[in-house]
C-alpha positions as CSV (number, residue, x, y, z in Angstrom):
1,X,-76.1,3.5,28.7
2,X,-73.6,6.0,26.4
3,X,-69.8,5.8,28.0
4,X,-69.2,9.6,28.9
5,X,-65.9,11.0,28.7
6,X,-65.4,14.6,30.6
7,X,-63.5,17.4,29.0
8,X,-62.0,19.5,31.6
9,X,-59.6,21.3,29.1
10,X,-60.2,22.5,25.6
11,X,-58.9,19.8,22.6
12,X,-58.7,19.8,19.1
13,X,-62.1,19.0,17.4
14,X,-60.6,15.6,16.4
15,X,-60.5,14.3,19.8
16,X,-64.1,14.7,20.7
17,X,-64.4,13.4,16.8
18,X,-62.4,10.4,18.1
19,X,-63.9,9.4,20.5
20,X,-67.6,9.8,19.5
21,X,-66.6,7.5,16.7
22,X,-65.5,4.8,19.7
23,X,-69.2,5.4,20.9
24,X,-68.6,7.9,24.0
25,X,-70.7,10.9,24.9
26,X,-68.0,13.6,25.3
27,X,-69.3,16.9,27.6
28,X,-67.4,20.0,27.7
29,X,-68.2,22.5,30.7
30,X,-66.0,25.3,30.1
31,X,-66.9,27.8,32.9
32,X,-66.3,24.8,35.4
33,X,-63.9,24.8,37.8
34,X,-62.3,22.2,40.3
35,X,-65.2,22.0,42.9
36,X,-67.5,22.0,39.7
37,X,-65.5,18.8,38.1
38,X,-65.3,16.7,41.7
39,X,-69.4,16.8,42.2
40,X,-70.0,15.3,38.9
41,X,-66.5,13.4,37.6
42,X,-68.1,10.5,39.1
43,X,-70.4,10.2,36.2
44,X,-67.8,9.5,34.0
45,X,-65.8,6.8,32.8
46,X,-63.3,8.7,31.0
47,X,-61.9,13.0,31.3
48,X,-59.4,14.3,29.5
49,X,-56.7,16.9,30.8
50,X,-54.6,19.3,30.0
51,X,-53.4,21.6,32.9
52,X,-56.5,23.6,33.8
53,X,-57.1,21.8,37.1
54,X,-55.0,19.1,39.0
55,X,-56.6,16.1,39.5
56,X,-54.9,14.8,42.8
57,X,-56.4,12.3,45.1
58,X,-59.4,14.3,46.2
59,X,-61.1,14.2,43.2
60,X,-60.1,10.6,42.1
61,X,-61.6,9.8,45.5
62,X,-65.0,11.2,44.1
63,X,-64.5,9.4,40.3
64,X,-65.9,5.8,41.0
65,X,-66.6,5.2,37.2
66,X,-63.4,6.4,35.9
67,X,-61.7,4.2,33.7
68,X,-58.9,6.3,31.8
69,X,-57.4,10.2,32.1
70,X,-56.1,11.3,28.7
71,X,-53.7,13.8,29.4
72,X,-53.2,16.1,25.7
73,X,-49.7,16.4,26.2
74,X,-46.3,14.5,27.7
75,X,-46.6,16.1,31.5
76,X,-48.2,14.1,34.2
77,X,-47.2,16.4,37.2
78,X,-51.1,17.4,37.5
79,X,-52.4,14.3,37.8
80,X,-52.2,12.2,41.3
81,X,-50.8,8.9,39.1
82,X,-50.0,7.3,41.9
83,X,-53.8,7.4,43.3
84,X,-55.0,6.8,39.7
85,X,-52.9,3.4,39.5
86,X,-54.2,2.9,43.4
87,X,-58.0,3.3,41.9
88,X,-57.2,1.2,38.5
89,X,-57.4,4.3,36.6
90,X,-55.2,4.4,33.0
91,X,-53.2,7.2,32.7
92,X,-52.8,8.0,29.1
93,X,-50.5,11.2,27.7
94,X,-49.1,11.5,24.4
95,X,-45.3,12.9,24.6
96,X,-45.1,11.0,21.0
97,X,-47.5,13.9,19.4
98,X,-45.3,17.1,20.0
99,X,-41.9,15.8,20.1
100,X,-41.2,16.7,16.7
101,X,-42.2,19.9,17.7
102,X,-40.3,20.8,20.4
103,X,-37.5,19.4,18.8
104,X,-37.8,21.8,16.5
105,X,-38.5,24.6,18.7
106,X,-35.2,24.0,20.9
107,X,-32.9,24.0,17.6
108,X,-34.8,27.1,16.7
109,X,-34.3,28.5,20.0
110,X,-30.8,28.3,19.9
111,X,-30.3,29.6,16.5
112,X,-31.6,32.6,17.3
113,X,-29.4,32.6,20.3
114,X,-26.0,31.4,18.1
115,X,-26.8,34.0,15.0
116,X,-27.8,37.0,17.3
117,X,-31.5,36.9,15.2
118,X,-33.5,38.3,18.5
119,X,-31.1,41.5,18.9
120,X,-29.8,41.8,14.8
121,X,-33.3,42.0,13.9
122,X,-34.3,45.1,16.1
123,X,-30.9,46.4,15.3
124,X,-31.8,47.0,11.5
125,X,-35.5,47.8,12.1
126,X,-34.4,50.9,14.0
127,X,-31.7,51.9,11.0
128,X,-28.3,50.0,12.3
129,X,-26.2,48.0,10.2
130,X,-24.1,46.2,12.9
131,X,-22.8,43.4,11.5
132,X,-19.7,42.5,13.4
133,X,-21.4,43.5,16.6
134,X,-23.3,40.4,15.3
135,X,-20.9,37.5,14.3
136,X,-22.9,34.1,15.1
137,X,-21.6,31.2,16.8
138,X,-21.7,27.9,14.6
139,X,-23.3,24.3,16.4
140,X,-20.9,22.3,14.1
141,X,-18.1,20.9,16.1
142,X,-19.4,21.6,19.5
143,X,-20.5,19.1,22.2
144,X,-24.4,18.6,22.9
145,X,-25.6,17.4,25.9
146,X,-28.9,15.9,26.5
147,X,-30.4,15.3,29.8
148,X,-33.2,12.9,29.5
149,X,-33.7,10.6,26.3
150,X,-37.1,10.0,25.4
151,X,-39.4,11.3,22.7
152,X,-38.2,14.9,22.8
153,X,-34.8,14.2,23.8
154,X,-34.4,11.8,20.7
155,X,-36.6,14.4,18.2
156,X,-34.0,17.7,19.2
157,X,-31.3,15.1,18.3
158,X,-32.5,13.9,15.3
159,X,-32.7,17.2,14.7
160,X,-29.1,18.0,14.9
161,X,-28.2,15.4,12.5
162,X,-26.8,17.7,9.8
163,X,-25.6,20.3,12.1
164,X,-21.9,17.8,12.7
165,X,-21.8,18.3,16.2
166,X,-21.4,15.6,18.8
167,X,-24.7,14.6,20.1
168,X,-24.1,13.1,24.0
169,X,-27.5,11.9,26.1
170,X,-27.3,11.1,29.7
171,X,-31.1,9.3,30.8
172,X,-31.4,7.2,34.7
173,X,-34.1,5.6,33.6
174,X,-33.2,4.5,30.2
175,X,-29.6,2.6,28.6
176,X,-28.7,1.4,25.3
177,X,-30.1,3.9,23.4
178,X,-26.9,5.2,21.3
179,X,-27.9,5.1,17.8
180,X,-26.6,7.1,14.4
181,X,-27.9,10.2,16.1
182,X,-26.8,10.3,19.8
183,X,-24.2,8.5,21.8
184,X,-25.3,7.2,25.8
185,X,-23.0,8.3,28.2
186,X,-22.7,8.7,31.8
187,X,-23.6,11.6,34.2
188,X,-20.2,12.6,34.9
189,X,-18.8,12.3,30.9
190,X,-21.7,14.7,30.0
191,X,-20.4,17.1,32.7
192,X,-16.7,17.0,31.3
193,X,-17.8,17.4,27.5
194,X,-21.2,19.5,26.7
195,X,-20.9,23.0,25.7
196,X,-24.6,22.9,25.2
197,X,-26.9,21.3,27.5
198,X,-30.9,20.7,26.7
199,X,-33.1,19.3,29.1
200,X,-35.7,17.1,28.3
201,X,-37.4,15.5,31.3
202,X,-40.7,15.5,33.3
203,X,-41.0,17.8,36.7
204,X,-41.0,14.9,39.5
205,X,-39.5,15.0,42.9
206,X,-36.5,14.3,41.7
207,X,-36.1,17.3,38.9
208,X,-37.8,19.8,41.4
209,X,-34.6,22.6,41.1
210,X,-32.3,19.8,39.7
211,X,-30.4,22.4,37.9
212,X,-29.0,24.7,40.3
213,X,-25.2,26.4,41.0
214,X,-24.1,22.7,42.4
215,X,-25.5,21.1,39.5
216,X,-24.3,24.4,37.0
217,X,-20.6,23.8,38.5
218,X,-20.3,20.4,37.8
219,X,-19.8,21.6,34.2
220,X,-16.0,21.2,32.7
221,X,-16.8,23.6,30.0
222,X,-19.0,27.5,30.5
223,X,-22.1,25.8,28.9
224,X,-25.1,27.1,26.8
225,X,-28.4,25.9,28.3
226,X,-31.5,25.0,26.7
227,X,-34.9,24.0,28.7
228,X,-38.1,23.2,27.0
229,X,-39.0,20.9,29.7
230,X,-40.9,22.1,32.6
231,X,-39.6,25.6,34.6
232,X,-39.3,24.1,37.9
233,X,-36.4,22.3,37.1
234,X,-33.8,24.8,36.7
235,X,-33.3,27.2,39.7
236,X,-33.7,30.5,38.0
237,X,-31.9,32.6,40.9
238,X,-28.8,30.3,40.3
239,X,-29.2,30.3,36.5
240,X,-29.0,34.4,36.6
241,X,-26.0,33.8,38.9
242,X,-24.7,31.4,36.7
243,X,-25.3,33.9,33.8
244,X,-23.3,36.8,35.4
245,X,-20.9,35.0,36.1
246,X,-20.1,33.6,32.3
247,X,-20.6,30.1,33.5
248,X,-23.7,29.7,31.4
249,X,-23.2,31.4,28.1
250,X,-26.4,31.8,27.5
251,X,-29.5,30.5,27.5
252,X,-32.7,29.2,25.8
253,X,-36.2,29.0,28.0
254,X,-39.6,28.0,26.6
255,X,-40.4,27.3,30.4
256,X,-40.2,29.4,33.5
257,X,-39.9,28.5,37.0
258,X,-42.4,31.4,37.7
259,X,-45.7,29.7,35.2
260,X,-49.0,29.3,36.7
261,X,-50.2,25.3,37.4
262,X,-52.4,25.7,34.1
263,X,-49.2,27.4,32.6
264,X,-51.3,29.8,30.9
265,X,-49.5,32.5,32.9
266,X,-46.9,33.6,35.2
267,X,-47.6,33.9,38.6
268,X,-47.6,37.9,38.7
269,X,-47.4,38.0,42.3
270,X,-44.3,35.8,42.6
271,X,-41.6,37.4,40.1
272,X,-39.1,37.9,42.2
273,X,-35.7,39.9,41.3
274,X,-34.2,36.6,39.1
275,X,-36.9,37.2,36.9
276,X,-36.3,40.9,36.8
277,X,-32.7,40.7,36.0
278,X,-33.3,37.4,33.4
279,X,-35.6,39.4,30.9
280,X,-32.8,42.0,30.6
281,X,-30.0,39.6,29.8
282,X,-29.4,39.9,25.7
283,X,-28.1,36.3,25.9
284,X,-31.4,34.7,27.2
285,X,-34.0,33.6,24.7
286,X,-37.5,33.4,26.3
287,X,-40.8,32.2,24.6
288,X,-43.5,31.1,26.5
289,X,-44.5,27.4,26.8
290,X,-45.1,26.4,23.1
291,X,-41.8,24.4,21.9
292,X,-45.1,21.5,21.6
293,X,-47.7,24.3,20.8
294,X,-47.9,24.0,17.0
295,X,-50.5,22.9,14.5
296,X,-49.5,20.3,13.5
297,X,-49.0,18.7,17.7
298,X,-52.4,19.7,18.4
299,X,-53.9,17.3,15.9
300,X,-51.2,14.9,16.7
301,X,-51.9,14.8,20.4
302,X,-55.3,14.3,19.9
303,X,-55.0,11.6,17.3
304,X,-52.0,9.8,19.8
305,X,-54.7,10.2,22.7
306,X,-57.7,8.3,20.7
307,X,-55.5,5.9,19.4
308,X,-54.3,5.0,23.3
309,X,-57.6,4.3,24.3
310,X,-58.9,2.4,21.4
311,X,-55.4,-0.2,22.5
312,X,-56.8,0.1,26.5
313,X,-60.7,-0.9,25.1
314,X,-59.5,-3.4,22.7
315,X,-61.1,-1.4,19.7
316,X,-59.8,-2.6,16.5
């Protein structure tokens, strides 16, 4: 009998592709929803996720065929891994197909933020000339301070190789990574030295509102603050704060502490006065949730995610 692999989330047409040419059946059911996906996941000996449903422990429960999840991005916070691992099920995602872009997305992020592009480009579409209004900020010579140092930590600072600022990167999980682009320090160096902090690490227990007014203060320096990571982690009531206050300088956000669990959306019914206050502030840059939404990452995931399973069935 054909291997079947679920789709629970739209992919690019290379996946399926992919995998078809690995000899699976792939089946796409796109009006389905969770309840839909637990009565017939069993069936299947692979699925592939993006953020549409969470598959916690519930639905695992139900998935006695499934061999591998193939998660089409770097995020594993809606998938039970622990239960997975507990059922022997591979948990595949593929943070080394949009690094690059959000990489680029941060650096462009805080250009616009640095060179006043956002509020200069209105400016002169509705007839003023404003230039000193709108002197930039340069990134050469300042202090950049990465908080997690994996594939998107390491793309935004190979990205700021011919920018000459100092490129610091603080990781728990990871050490002696310093290389011609970053340099590893501790927790409490990249407090004393960053003027401009980017976060790069996955929502766990541990990051859940990691960046808060506690965490804000430990900061020698009034900071700039990018986060392309997931929303959750920075406290946006304290970031506001923060804001006011001139301890954060300003600030770059692909991700919102407000998004929906498919982050398709923000949670209309749970914007509370932060968010109300955030989207007025000229020195916030907002875009939402695509720093690893290109092109160019879509067919990259997808190629990452048939490559991983072709390694887990020993397909050469």
């Amino acid at each position: 009998m054909m291997k079947k692999v679920l789709f629970i989330d739209t992919a690019h047409p290379s996946l399926q592709q992919g995998l078809e040419k690995l000899g699976f059946r792939c089946d796409y059911f796109p009006d389905f929803q969770y309840d839909d996906f637990r009565r017939i996941i069993g069936q299947y000996e692979g699925a592939i996720i993006r953020s549409k449903i969470k598959l916690d422990r519930k639905i695992l429960a139900e998935a006695c065929n499934l061999k591998f999840i193939g998660r089409v991005g770097a995020g594993m916070e809606n998938i039970d891994v622990v239960a997975a691992e507990e059922l022997g099920i591979r948990c595949l995602n593929a943070p080394e197909g949009n690094c690059s872009a959000v990489g680029e997305h941060a650096l462009g992020m805080l250009l616009m933020l640095f060179n006043n592009l956002k509020k200069g480009d209105a400016e002169v579409r509705h007839g003023l000339w404003l230039r000193e209004e709108n002197r930039g900020i340069e990134i050469e010579g300042k202090t950049v301070g990465i908080i997690g140092y994996g594939n998107t930590g390491s793309a935004f600072a190979k990205r700021l190789s011919g920018f000459d600022a100092r490129v610091l990167a603080y990781d728990k999980y990871k050490t002696g990574f310093s290389d011609r682009y970053v340099t590893e320090v501790s927790l409490e160096e990249l407090f004393t030295e960053t003027d401009i902090l980017s976060l790069h690490v996955p929502l766990t227990n541990e990051t859940l509102y990691m960046v808060n007014s506690d965490f804000l203060g430990s900061f020698q320096k009034n900071i700039w603050l990018i986060n392309t990571s997931r929303g959750k982690v920075v406290k946006t009531k304290h970031l506001v704060a923060a804001l006011k206050s001139g301890k954060v300088r300003g600030a770059c956000l692909d991700v919102l502490e407000y998004e929906g669990l498919s982050f398709e959306n923000l949670e209309a019914d749970k914007l509370p006065k932060a968010f109300t206050e955030l989207i007025k502030m000229q020195n916030v840059i907002l875009s939402p949730h695509v720093a690893g939404w290109t092109h160019e990452s879509n067919l990259k995931l997808a190629a990452t995610i048939v490559e991983k399973v072709k390694i887990l069935y020993n397909i050469r």
